[in-house]
N, C-alpha and C positions, 0 to 999 in steps of 0.2 A: 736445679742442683744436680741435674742428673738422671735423675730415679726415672726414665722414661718407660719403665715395666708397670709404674702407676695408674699410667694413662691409658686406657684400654680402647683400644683399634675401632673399634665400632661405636666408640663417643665420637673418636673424631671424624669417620665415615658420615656421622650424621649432623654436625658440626658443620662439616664442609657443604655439605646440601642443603643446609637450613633457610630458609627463606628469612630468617632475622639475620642485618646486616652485622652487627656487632657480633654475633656467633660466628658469624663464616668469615669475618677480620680474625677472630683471637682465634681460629681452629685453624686456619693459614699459618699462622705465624708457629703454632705448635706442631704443626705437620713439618715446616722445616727445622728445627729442633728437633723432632725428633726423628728426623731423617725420611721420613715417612714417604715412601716412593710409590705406594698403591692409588695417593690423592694425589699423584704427577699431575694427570690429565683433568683433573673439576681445578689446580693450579693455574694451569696455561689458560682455562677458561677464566677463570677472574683477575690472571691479569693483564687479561685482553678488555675487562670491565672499564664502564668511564666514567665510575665512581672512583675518587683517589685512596679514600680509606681500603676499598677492596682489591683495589690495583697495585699498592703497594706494600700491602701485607704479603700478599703472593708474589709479587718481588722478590721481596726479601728471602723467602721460604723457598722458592727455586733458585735462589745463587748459594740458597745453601746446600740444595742439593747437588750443585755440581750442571744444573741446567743451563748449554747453550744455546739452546734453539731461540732465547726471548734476547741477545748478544745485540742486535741489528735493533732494535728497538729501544733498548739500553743507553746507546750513545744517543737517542734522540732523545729520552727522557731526559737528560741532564740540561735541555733546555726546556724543560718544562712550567710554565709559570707558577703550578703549583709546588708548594714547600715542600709535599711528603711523598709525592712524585719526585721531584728531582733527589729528594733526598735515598729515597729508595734504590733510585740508578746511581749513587754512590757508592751505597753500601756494597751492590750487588755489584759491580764495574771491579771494584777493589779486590771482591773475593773471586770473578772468574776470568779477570784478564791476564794474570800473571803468566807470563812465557807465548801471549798471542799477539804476537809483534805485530800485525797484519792490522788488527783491533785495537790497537795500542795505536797505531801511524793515525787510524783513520781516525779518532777519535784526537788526533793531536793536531788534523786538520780542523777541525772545527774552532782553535782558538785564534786564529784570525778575525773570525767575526763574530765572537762571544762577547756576549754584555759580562758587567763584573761579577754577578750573581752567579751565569753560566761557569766563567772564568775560574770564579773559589771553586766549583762545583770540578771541575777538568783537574784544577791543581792536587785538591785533595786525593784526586784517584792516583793520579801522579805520583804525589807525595809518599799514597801508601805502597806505589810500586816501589821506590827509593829511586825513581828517578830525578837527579837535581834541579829539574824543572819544574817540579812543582811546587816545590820549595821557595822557589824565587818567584814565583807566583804569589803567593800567599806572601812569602815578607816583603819583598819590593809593590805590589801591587796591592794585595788587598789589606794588608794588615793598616797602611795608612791611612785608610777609607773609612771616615767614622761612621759609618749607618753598617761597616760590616767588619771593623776592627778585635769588638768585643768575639764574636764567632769566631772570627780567627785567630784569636787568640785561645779562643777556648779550645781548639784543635791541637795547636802548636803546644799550648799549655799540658795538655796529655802526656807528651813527652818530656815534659820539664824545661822547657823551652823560656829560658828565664826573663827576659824583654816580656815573651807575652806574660806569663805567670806574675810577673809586675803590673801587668797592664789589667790583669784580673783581680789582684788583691784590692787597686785603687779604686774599681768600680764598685765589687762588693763591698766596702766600708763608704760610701756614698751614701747617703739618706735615699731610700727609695718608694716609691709609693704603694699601699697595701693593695695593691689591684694583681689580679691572676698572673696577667704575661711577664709582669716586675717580679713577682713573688718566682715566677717559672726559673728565668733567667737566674737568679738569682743558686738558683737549686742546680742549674746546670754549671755555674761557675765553680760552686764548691766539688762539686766533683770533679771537672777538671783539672782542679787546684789538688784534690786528692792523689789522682792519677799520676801528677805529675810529682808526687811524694810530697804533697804536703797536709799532715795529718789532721791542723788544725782548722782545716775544712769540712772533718764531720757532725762536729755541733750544729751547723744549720741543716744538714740535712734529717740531724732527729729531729729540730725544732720543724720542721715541716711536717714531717709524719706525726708529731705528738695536734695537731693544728687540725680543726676540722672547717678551718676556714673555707681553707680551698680543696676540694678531693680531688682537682685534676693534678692538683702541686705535687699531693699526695701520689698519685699514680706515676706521675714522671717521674719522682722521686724512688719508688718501686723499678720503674726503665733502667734509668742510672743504672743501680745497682747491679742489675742482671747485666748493663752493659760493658760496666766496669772489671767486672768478674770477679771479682773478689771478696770469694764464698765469707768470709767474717763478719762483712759487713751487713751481710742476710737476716743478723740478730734485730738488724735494725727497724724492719719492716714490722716487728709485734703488734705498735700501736695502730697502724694501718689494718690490720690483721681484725 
């Protein structure tokens, strides 16, 4: 929400040193939040780690501070076989390439011999350049791709992208099975369907948080919201709470 005067400088100092891996993932991720520039350097060390959880939380947290030194390394993670690895050099590609033509080319070489996983992965960076080519990436290529249509549709659907935002409401009213990664998906579609202004996609995400089915459903459903940014719906996380 903001209040980052909460958070006092020498939790996360110790945070970031902890030898418990789950402390030094969420102390990453709040050091770039909160701009935190004195844990630069324990950053570049974890996300030189080759552990993904720890490599990608300190991703994240140096592209939000504006870190290019980990640039070169970035465009290789977008071929990374793992999910939160590549996902991470998304995020962070998006937020520090804008105006680095140079890193922009070289990264547009590599879609010659990009599988389609890679491919969504190039587009989306593309896309959030507004460059028209990644655009046409995603609707001509991977949108028609059923093992990655739902995704990208979840993306495009962000913007109100009305083709995919169809392609999202049909899935979500689909019978689906009570299993974690269904129930996950399922929490990430209503958001996207929110994002892309449509409102009556917050009832599944309180029924998720009201659920102690699943407490990962639960947490990603806490993501969402911080990802979404849209402080009103913070009321929502009580039951989680």
């Amino acid at each position: 929400m903001g209040r980052t005067e909460d958070i006092l400088p020498e939790v996360l100092d110790a945070g970031l040193a902890s030898g418990n891996r789950t402390i030094r993932s969420e102390s990453a991720k709040l050091a770039g939040l909160m701009q935190y520039r004195k844990g630069e350097p324990e950053l570049l060390e974890m996300f030189r780690d080759r552990r993904p959880d720890i490599s990608s939380s300190a991703t994240r947290a140096l592209a939000r501070l504006g870190n290019r030194e980990i640039m070169p390394d970035l465009i290789t993670m977008l071929d990374d076989r793992n999910t939160d690895k590549g996902e991470a050099a998304v995020f962070a590609l998006s937020k520090l390439l804008p105006g680095d033509k140079a890193n922009i080319q070289s990264m547009k070489d590599q879609l010659a011999s990009s599988s389609s996983t890679t491919r969504f992965r190039l587009g989306r960076v593309l896309y959030s350049l507004d460059d028209p080519e990644g655009r046409k990436i995603i609707v001509e290529e991977i949108l028609p791709v059923p093992t990655l249509q739902v995704d990208a549709a979840m993306f495009l659907g962000k913007d109100g992208d009305l083709q995919s935002m169809d392609i999202l409401r049909e899935r979500r009213d689909q019978r689906v099975d009570e299993v974690e990664p269904a129930q996950t998906q399922l929490v990430q579609i209503a958001a996207a369907l929110r994002m892309g202004g449509d409102r009556t996609a917050i009832p599944a995400l309180q029924n998720a948080l009201r659920s102690d089915k699943f407490p990962t459903v639960q947490e990603r459903v806490c993501e969402l919201i911080t990802e979404m940014g849209i402080k009103d719906l913070t009321v929502l996380i009580q039951p989680a709470l």
